[in-house]
GUTORTI-871970 format. One record per residue (C-alpha): x, y, z; residue in three letters. Coordinates in steps of 0.1 Angstrom, whole numbers, padded with zeros to 4 digits, always signed. Each point is the difference from the previous one (the first is absolute). Layout:
GUTORTI-871970
XYZala
...
***
This chain:
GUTORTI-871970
+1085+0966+1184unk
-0021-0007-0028unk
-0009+0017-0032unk
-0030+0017+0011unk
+0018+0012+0032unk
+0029+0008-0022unk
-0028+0022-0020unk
-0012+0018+0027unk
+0037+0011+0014unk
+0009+0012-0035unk
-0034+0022-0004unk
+0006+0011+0038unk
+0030+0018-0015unk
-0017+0012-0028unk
+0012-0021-0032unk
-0036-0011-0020unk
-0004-0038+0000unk
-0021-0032-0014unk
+0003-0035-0006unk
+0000-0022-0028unk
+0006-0038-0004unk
+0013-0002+0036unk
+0025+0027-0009unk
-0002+0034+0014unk
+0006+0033-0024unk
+0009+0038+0017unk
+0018+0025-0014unk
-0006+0042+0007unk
-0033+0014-0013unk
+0004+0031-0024unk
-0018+0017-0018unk
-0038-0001-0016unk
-0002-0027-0024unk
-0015+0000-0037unk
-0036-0015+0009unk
-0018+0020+0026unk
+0013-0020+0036unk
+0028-0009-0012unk
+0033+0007+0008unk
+0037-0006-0003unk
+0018-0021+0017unk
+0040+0011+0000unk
+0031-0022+0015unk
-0021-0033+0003unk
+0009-0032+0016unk
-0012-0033+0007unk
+0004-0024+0030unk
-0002-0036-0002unk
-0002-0021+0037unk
-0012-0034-0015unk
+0035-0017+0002unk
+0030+0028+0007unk
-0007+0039+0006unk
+0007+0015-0029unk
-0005+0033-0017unk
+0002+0007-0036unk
+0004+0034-0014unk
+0016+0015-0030unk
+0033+0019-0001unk
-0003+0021-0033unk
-0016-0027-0022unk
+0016-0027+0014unk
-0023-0024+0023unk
+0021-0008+0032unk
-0011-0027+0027unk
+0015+0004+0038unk
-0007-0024+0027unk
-0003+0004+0039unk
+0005-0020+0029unk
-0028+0023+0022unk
-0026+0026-0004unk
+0016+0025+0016unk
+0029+0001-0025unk
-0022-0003-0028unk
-0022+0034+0015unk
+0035+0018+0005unk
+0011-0004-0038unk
-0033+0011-0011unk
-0001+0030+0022unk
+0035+0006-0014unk
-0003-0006-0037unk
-0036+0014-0002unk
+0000+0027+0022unk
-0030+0020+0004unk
-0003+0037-0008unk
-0010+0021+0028unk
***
C-alpha cells in the first residue's frame, strides 16, 4: 500500500488527512478554527512509508515514534488510540 492509498483508507474511516514532504499528517477534525475555514485538528498523527512504517504521535507532550511490520497493524493501533467519536 502506498501513502496515497494509505490516505484514502484513513479518510474512508473518517480521520482528516494531507501530505507533506512525502509524509502523511491525520488526526480528528474538531472544532471551527480562528480564521474563517479553518479548523482544529485534535489527536493528530503522522505516517511515514519511505523506509519503515512508522507513526509518530504525542503522548501528553512527549513525541513518541512506533514502527510496523504491515498496514493492517498500523490501521488497528490508529483505530485504537484515536478512536472516532460517534
Amino acid at each position: 500500500m502506498n501513502i496515497n492509498e494509505l490516505q484514502e483508507e484513513l479518510e474512508s474511516l473518517g480521520y482528516y488527512c494531507y501530505q507533506k514532504n512525502g509524509v502523511l499528517f491525520s488526526g480528528i477534525k474538531g472544532d471551527i478554527g480562528p480564521i474563517e475555514g479553518t479548523f482544529v485538528l485534535n489527536n493528530t498523527f503522522s505516517i511515514d512509508l519511505i523506509n519503515k512504517i512508522t507513526i509518530n504521535y504525542l503522548v501528553g507532550q512527549i513525541s513518541t515514534e512506533k514502527e510496523f511490520k504491515t498496514i493492517e497493524e498500523l490501521l488497528k493501533f490508529v483505530r485504537q488510540v484515536f478512536p472516532l467519536e460517534d
